[in-house]
C-alpha positions as CSV (number, residue, x, y, z in Angstrom):
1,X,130.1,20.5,-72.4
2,X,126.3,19.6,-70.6
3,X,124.8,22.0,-72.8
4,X,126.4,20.5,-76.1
5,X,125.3,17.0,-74.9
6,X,121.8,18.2,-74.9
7,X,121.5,19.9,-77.9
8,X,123.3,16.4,-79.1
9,X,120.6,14.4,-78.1
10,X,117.8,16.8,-78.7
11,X,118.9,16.4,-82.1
12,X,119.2,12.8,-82.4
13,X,116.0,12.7,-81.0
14,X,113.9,15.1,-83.7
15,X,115.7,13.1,-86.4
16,X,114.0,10.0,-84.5
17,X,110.4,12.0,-85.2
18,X,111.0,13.1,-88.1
19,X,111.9,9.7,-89.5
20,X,108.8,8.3,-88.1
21,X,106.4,11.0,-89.3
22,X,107.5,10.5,-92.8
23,X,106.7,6.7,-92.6
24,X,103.2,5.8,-94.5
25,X,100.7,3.0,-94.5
26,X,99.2,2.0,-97.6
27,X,96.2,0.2,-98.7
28,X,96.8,-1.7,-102.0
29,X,95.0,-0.4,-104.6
30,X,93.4,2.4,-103.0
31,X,90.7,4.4,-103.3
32,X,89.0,1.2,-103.7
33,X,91.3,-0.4,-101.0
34,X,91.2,-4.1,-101.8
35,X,93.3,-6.7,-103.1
36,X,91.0,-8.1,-106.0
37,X,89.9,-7.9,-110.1
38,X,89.3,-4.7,-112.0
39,X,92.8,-2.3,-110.2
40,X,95.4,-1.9,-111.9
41,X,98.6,-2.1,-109.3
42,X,101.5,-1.0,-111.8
43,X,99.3,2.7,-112.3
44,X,98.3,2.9,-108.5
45,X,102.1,1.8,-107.0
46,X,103.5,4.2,-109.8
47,X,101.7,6.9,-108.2
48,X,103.4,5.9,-104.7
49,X,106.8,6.8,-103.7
50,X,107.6,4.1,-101.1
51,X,110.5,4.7,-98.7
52,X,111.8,2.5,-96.0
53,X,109.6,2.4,-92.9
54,X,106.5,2.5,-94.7
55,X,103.6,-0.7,-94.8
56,X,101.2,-1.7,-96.9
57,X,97.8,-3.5,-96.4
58,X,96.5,-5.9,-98.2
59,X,92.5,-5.9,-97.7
60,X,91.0,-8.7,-99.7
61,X,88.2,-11.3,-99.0
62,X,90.3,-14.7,-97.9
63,X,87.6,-16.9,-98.9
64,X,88.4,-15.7,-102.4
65,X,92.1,-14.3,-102.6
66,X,95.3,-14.7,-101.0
67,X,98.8,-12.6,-101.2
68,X,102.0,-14.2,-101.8
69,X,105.0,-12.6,-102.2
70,X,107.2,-14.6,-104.5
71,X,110.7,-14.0,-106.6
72,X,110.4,-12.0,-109.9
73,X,111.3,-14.9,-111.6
74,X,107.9,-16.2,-110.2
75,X,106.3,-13.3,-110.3
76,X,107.1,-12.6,-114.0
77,X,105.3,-16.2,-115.0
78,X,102.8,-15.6,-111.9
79,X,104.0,-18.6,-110.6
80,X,102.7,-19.9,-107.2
81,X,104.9,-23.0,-106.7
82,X,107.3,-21.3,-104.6
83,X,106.3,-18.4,-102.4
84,X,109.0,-17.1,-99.6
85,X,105.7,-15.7,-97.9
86,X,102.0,-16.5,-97.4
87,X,99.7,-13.9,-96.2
88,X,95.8,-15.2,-95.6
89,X,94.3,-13.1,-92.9
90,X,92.0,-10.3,-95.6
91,X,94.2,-7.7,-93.6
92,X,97.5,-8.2,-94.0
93,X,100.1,-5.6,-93.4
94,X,103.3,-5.7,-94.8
95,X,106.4,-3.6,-93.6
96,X,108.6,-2.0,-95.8
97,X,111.9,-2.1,-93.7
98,X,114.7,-1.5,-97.4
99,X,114.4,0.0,-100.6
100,X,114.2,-2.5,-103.7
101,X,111.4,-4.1,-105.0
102,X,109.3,-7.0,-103.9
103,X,106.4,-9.0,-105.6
104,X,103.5,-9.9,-104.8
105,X,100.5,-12.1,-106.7
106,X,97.5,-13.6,-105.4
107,X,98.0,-17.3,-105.6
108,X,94.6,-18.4,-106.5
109,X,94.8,-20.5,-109.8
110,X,94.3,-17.4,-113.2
111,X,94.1,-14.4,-110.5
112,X,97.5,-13.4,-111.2
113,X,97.4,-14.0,-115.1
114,X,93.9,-12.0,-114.4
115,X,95.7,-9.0,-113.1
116,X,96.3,-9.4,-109.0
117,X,99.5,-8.8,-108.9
118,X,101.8,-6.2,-107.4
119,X,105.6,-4.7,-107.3
């Protein structure tokens, strides 16, 4: 019975690893890295195959951009009225805890319509 407890929770625990090593960071729009003009985000994320656990970094200058992540509704009209979160720091890393989708646009007035924006 001891030694089918062990294997037990020597199980449990390499699923724990395993899990964890398959978690990845991203930076947004990489190569380039950065949160900004001239990347396109719906080529670069289509290239990604997010799965819960992972993050993503948003590296961008805060004197000229900001990240907000907002409903698709806003998103889809790059709205900025009514963001559910704020992110100002030039290195901000969001967690990816569920599948689905979230949005994100920088909501500086005519970046989004420009092309910084994200899902």
């Amino acid at each position: 019975m001891a030694a089918a407890m062990k294997i037990a929770l020597l199980a449990v625990a390499a699923m724990a690893v395993l899990s964890t090593a398959s978690a990845a960071t991203y930076n947004v729009g990489e190569p380039a890295g950065e949160w900004g003009f001239g990347i396109n985000y719906g080529s670069w994320a289509s290239s990604k195959q997010f799965i819960p656990g992972d993050s993503i970094i948003f590296k961008y200058s805060p004197q000229l951009h900001d990240v907000l992540e907002v409903s698709k509704a806003d998103y889809d009209s790059c709205s900025a009225a009514r963001p559910t979160t704020t992110l100002k720091t030039g290195n901000d890393v969001v967690a990816l805890p569920a599948t689905g989708t979230r949005y994100f646009i920088c909501g500086i007035a005519g970046h989004c319509s420009a092309g910084i924006f994200f899902r």
